[in-house]
C-alpha positions, 0 to 999 in steps of 0.5 A: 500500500503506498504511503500517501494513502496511509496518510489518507487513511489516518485523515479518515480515522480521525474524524472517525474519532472526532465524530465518536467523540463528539457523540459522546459529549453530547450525550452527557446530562446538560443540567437543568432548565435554568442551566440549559438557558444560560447555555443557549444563550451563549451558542447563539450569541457564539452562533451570531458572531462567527455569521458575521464574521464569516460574512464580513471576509467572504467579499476579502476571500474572493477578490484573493482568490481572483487575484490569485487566479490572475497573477498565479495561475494565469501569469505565472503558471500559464494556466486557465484553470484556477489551481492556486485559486481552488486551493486557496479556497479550499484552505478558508473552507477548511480552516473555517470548518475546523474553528466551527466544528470544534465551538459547535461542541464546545458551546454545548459541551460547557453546560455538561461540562457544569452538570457533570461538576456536580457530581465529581471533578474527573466526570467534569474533567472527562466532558471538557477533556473530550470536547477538547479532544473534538477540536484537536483531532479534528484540526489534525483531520482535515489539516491532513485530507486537505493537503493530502487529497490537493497534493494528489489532485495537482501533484504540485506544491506550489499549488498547494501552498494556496491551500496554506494561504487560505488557512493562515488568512482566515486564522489570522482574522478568525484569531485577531477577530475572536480575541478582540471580542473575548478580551473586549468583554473580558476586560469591560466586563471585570472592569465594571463588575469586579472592580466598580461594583464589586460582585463576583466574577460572572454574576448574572447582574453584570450585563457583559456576563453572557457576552465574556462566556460567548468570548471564550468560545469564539476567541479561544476555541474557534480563533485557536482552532484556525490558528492551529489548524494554520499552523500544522498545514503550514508545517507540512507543506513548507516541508514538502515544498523544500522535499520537492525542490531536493527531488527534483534537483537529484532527478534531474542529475540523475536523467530521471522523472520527479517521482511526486510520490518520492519517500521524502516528500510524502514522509512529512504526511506520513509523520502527521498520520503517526501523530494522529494515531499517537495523539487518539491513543494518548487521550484514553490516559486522561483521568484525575481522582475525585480530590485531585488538587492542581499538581494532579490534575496537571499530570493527568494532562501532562500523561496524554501528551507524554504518552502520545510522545513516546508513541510518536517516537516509536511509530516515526522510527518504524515509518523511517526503517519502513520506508528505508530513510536515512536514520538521521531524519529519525532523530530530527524529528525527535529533536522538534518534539523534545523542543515541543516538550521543552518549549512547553515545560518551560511556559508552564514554569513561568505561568503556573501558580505552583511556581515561584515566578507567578508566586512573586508576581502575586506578591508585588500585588502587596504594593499596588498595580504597577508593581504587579505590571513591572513584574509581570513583563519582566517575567515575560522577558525572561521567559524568552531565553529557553524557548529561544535557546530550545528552537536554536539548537533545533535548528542547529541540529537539524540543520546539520543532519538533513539542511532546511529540509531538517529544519521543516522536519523538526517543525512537523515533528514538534507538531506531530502530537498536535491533536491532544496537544490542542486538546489540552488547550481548547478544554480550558474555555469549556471549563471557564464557561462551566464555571459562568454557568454554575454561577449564573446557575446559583449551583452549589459551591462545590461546582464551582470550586471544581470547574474552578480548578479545572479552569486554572489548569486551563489557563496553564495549559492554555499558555502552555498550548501558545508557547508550542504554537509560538515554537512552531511558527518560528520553525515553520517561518524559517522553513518556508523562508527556505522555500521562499529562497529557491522560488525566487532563485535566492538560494544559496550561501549569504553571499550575492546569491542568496539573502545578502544581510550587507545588502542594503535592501535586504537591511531595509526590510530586515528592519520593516520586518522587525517593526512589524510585529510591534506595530501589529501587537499595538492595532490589536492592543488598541482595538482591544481596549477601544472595544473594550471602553464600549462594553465599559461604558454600556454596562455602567449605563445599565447599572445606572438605568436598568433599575433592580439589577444590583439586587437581582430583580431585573434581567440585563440586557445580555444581548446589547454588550454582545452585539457591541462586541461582534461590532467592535471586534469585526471593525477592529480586525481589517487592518491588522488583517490585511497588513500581513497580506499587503506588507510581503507583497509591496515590499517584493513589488517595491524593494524586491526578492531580497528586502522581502527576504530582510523582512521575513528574517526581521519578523522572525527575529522580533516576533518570535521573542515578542508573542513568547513576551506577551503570552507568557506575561499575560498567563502569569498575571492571570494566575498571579490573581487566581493565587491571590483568589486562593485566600494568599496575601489577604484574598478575595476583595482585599487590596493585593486582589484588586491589584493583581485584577488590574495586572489580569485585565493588562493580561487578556489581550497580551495572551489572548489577541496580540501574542498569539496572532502574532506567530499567524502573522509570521507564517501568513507573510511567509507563505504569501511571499512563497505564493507570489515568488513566482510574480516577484521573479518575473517582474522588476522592482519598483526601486530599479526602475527609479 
């Protein structure tokens, strides 16, 4: 049987298993009456959003594909027939369904999520382990058939990398999008409630208390869900292109014709596949016992995605003997996922509140805000160094054992396990809106205590889950700037030939490229807090003319502060959006193949150590506050938790908008430079002709 369609088949095994696993969580218990009503509430407002959404970019994802059609394909390719357009549409198509499929079942999943809390902690961990399960399997699923079943179709990378184009341009969107609504209503919403009015988080008298719960989804599972999705596409194919070029060459020496089916090429797929299948193994050892505090509930996750490493190990060591590979390609792909682990160890170190770091920023919380803000980026900038030094020696090692062909392995590799890796991940905004509910739903304290528990392991994981994203995209990006270099006939060793650093357009868009994601990190901060003053402002408004809310007599008007969010969020992602887009294209029409290079280094460079910066302080900041909720440094309503509320509220968009679409914006301009490489080389720069 040819491995291409053994690829195939673990494509097809896993929505098999996403599908079963989703049949399972909704046949759990979804509460009572009062329960479902809140949870209803939360999928249409959820619902509602991704419409429009998804309305708002059908108009952007016709004109590329025209555009695509007409450059690429027409241009370039001398084809009628719209292959790069088709697979650019099939990656929005693709990358949309995944973030849909995986909030379909998490808006209903939360519900059960609290109803099964009544009863133990590991019956609430199975439903929100399981819903997260649906949306990690099923991103690795259709991120598989999809390049898989094009590169089958058009036997052509090129072709394909628009099927990575449509996947990174819906995530970025979908990402800055999502996290500009949950950060919105996150911080208005805390700001208000918590702070002015003094009542408990999600207390059903804050009108933006429905409006935060919907957040959660369609930031945080959706937005991630593509964001993910983006980034395991991304992986494989910059992989394959760089297999692709290597076969061709040695074909060609060799008097012989490319054989697209050739091991190396398809060995990326095929590593997925045994990811898929390590992945589905490794979530039948998630469990916890009824009095398991954070520690044990941690391992309880950390067992899943262990045991899905090893099994990756053994089942890549039997693909590269099966399909007679150099062993050195074994120990690249070994060398990615221990970065992946690495990288992962290390963010849970500085975000978890059963270290020391997260420890001390709650302790500043003693002497007011800004110390809690101080200490907070601080810790966010050390956290840079073992990440950093952890992708270095991947890239050397790799880079040594098989070129930049190594490098996109070692990518593949690190997100081989994406699938419970991303499930670990996605349970967390499930856990966060069963905690809402059981508090809306006046359930007995104990439910929340345990969705409580289960949500700061979520915010762990969560970080845990954007550092490993944020790994990843360093790898990708290189790689595809490697893939980059050989369609634009760069390649080669820095001199004149290839990206010449001592090339003054190459240092112009090195520093273009650097500024970038500064540049963009300040649109989403931005957008976030413009948003966020609308929700501010709308609330207080409530309070001040809805009379009998503070004393439980009035409903809120939930579905107000929701539908500014949806407004404010959809405005507010169009220039971040289209600046990854434009940003590669006027820099390889303006300056040219090298400044374009500059700029894709530059990015990496300053965007790799900013998005570890602002996630790993925007985790920390919102355990340092969970800690201080523990009862430590005076407890709830004292003067450290009002501090360390404010360092938490700084934190939301930090981790959840602008860190974690950055490393979207770092792949999403190097696969758009790959796409149009083509048109760069064939047309002369505007700086030449002046």
């Amino acid at each position: 049987m040819e491995s291409i369609y053994v690829a195939l088949a673990t494509g097809v095994l896993a929505l098999l298993f996403a599908l079963f696993m989703a049949v399972k969580v909704l046949r759990a218990d979804p509460g009572n009456e009062k329960m479902q009503e809140i949870g209803t509430a939360i999928r249409e407002g959820s619902n509602a959003f991704l419409k429009r959404e998804y309305t708002w970019l059908a108009p952007f994802v016709i004109v590329v594909a025209v555009i695509l059609w007409l450059l690429i394909d027409w241009y370039t390719l001398n084809s009628v027939v719209p292959k790069t357009a088709i697979a650019y549409l099939a990656g929005t198509i693709c990358s949309a369904t995944a973030g849909f499929i995986g909030m379909y079942v998490a808006v209903r999943a939360n519900v059960r999520t609290a109803a099964a809390a009544a009863i133990g902690l590991n019956p609430a961990l199975r439903v929100a382990f399981s819903s997260g399960s649906v949306m990690g399997i099923t991103v690795v699923g259709i991120g598989l058939l999809g390049v898989t079943i094009l590169y089958m179709i058009f036997r052509d990378i090129t072709v394909v990398a628009g099927f990575g184009f449509g996947a990174s341009s819906i995530a970025l969107f979908a990402r800055v999008g999502g996290g500009i609504f949950t950060k919105a209503a996150d911080v208005g919403t805390d700001l208000v409630g918590k702070i002015e009015a003094g009542i408990p988080e999600d207390d059903p008298r804050n009108p933006g208390v429905i409006a935060d719960n919907v957040g959660d989804n369609v930031g945080d599972v959706a937005g991630m869900g593509a964001d993910l999705f983006e980034s395991y596409v991304s992986s494989i194919i910059a992989c394959i292109a760089l297999a692709v070029t290597a076969a061709t060459v040695a074909a060609k020496a060799a008097g012989t014709p490319f054989d697209w089916r050739a091991d190396e090429v398809v060995l990326p797929l095929m590593l997925a596949g045994a990811g898929i299948v390590a992945s589905i193994l490794g979530t039948f050892v998630v469990r916890s016992g009824e009095q398991a505090d954070f520690g044990k509930l941690l391992w309880a996750l950390r067992r899943g995605i262990y045991s899905s490493g090893v099994l990756l190990v053994v089942f890549a060591l039997v693909v590269i003997l099966v399909m007679d590979l150099p062993i050195e390609l074994f120990w690249v792909i070994v060398t990615g996922l221990a970065a992946g682990l690495i990288i992962g160890t290390s963010t849970e170190y500085y975000t978890s509140y059963e270290y020391g770091p997260v420890k001390k920023i709650a302790e500043t919380s003693q002497t007011g805000a800004a110390t809690v803000m101080i200490s907070g980026i601080a810790t966010g900038m050390i956290s840079t160094v073992i990440p950093v030094a952890a992708i270095s020696i991947t890239i050397l090692v790799a880079f040594q054992l098989a070129d930049f062909y190594g490098v996109a392995l070692a990518g593949v590799g690190l997100l081989s396990t994406l699938g419970i890796t991303l499930a670990t991940d996605a349970y967390g905004p499930v856990a966060d809106n069963a905690g809402g509910i059981a508090q809306q739903a006046h359930l007995d304290p104990i439910v929340r205590e345990r969705t409580d528990a289960l949500d700061a392991l979520g915010n762990t994981t969560a970080a845990t889950g954007k550092g490993f994203a944020i790994g990843s995209a360093a790898l990708t990006s290189l790689a595809l700037l490697a893939a980059f270099a050989e369609a634009s006939g760069l390649r080669g060793q820095v001199t004149s030939e290839g990206i010449n650093l001592l090339n003054h357009t190459t240092l112009v868009g090195l520093l273009i490229g650097a500024m970038l994601p500064f540049l963009f990190s300040a649109f989403t901060m931005q957008a976030v807090g413009r948003a966020a003053i609308a929700i501010v402002n709308e609330v207080r408004r409530q309070f001040r003319e809805i009379p009998g809310i503070m004393e439980g007599t009035a409903r809120p008007d939930y579905a107000r502060c929701v539908d500014i969010s949806t407004t404010g969020a959809l405005k507010e992602m169009i220039v971040p959006g289209l600046m990854a887009v434009v940003a590669p294209v006027a820099t390889g029409f303006i300056l040219g193949t090298q400044a374009l290079g500059g700029l894709l280094i530059g990015a990496v460079g300053s965007g790799f150590m900013l998005a570890i910066m602002m996630a790993t302080a925007g985790g920390a900041w919102d355990n340092a506050k969970k800690y201080v909720e523990l009862g430590n440094f005076g407890g709830k309503g004292s003067d450290a938790h009002k501090a360390a509320i404010e360092g938490d509220v700084v934190g939301d968009p930090f981790k959840d908008t602008s860190g974690p679409s950055i490393n979207i914006l770092l792949k999403l301009m190097a696969i758009v430079s790959l796409v149009f490489a083509p048109v760069f080389v064939r047309v002369t720069p505007l700086i030449d002709l002046i």
